[in-house]
C-alpha positions as a Markdown table, in Angstrom:
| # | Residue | x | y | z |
|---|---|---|---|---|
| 1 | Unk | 0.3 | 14.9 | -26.3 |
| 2 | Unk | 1.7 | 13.1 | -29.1 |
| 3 | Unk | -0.6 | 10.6 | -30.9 |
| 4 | Unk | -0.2 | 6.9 | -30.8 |
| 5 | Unk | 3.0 | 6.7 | -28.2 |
| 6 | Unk | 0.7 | 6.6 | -24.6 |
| 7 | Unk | -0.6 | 3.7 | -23.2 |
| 8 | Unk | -4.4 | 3.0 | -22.7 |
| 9 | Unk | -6.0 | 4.5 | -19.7 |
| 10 | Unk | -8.9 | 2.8 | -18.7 |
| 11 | Unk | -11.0 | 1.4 | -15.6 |
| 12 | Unk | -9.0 | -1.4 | -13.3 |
| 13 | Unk | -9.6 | -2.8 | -10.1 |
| 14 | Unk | -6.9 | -3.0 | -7.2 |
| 15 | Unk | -8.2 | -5.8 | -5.0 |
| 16 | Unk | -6.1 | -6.2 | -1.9 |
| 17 | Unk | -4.8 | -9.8 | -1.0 |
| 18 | Unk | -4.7 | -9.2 | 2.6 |
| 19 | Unk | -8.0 | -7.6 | 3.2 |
| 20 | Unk | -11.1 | -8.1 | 1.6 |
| 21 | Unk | -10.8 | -4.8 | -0.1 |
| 22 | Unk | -11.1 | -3.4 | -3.7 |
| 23 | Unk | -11.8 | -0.7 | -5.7 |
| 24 | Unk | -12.2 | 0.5 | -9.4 |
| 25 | Unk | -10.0 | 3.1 | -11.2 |
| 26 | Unk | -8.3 | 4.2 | -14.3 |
| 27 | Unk | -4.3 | 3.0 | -14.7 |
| 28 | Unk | -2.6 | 2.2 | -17.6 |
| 29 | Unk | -1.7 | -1.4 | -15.9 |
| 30 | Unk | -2.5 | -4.2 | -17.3 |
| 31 | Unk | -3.3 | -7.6 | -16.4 |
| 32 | Unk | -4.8 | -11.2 | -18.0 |
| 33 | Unk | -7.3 | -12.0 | -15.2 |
| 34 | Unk | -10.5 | -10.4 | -15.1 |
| 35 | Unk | -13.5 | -10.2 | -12.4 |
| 36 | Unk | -17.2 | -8.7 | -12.8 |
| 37 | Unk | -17.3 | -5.7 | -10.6 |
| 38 | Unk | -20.7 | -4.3 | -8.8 |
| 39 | Unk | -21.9 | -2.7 | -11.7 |
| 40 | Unk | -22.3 | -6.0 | -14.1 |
| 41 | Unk | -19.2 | -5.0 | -15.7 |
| 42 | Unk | -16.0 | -6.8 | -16.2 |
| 43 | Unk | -12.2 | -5.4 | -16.0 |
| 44 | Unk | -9.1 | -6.4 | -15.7 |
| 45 | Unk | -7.8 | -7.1 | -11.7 |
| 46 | Unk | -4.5 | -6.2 | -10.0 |
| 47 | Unk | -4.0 | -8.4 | -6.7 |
| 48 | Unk | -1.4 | -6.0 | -4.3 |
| 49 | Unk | -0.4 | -7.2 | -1.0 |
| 50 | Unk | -1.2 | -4.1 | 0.3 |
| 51 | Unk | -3.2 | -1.2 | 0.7 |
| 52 | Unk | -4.9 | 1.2 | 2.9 |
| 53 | Unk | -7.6 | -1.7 | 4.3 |
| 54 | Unk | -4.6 | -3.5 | 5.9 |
| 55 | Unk | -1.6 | -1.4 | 6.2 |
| 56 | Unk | -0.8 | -0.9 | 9.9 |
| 57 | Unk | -0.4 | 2.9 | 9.4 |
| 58 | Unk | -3.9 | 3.4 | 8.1 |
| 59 | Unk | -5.3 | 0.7 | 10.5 |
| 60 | Unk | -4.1 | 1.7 | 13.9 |
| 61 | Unk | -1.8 | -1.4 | 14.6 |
| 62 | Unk | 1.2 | 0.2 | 13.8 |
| 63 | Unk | 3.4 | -0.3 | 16.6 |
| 64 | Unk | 5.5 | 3.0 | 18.5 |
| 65 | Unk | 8.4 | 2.5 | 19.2 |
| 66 | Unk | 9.9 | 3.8 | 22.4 |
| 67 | Unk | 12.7 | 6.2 | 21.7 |
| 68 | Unk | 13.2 | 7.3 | 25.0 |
| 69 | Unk | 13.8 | 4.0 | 26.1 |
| 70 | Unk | 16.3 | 3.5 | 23.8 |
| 71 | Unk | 18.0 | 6.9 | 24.7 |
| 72 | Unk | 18.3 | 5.9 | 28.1 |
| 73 | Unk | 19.7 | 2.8 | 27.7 |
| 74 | Unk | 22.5 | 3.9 | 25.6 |
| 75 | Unk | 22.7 | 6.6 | 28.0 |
| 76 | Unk | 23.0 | 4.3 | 31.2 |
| 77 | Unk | 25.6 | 1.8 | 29.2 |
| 78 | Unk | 28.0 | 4.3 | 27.4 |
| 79 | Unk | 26.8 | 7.4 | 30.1 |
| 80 | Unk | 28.8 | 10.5 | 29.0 |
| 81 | Unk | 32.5 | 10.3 | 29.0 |
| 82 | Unk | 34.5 | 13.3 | 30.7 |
| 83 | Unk | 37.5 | 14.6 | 28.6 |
């Protein structure tokens, strides 16, 4: 790697808005607010709307959708047209 043109990687925490969730890792994001983190120590914070803690995927409350619901309907409404 060339010298001098990479940003700084070093330890930030991702603290989830949604959930009471957060965790520390290394990014090259930056950010003015800090927090003290488990250890004593103090990094910079990323607030994201999102993550795994409350995403409906990872959660279980996505909703399914039913599909063959849906096929049917169009099915009984259209039905199949002789030529």
């Amino acid at each position: 790697m060339k010298p001098g043109i990479h940003p700084e990687y070093r330890l930030v925490v991702f603290r989830d808005s949604a959930g009471d969730f957060a965790f520390l890792t290394r990014s090259t994001a930056t950010s003015d607010r800090t927090v003290e983190w488990e250890d004593g120590n103090t990094y910079p914070v990323i607030d994201v709307e999102i993550s795994s803690a409350s995403h409906p995927f990872y959660t279980g409350t996505q909703r399914v959708l039913d599909t063959a619901g849906r096929v049917e309907r169009f099915q009984r409404r259209y039905g199949r047209r002789e030529r």
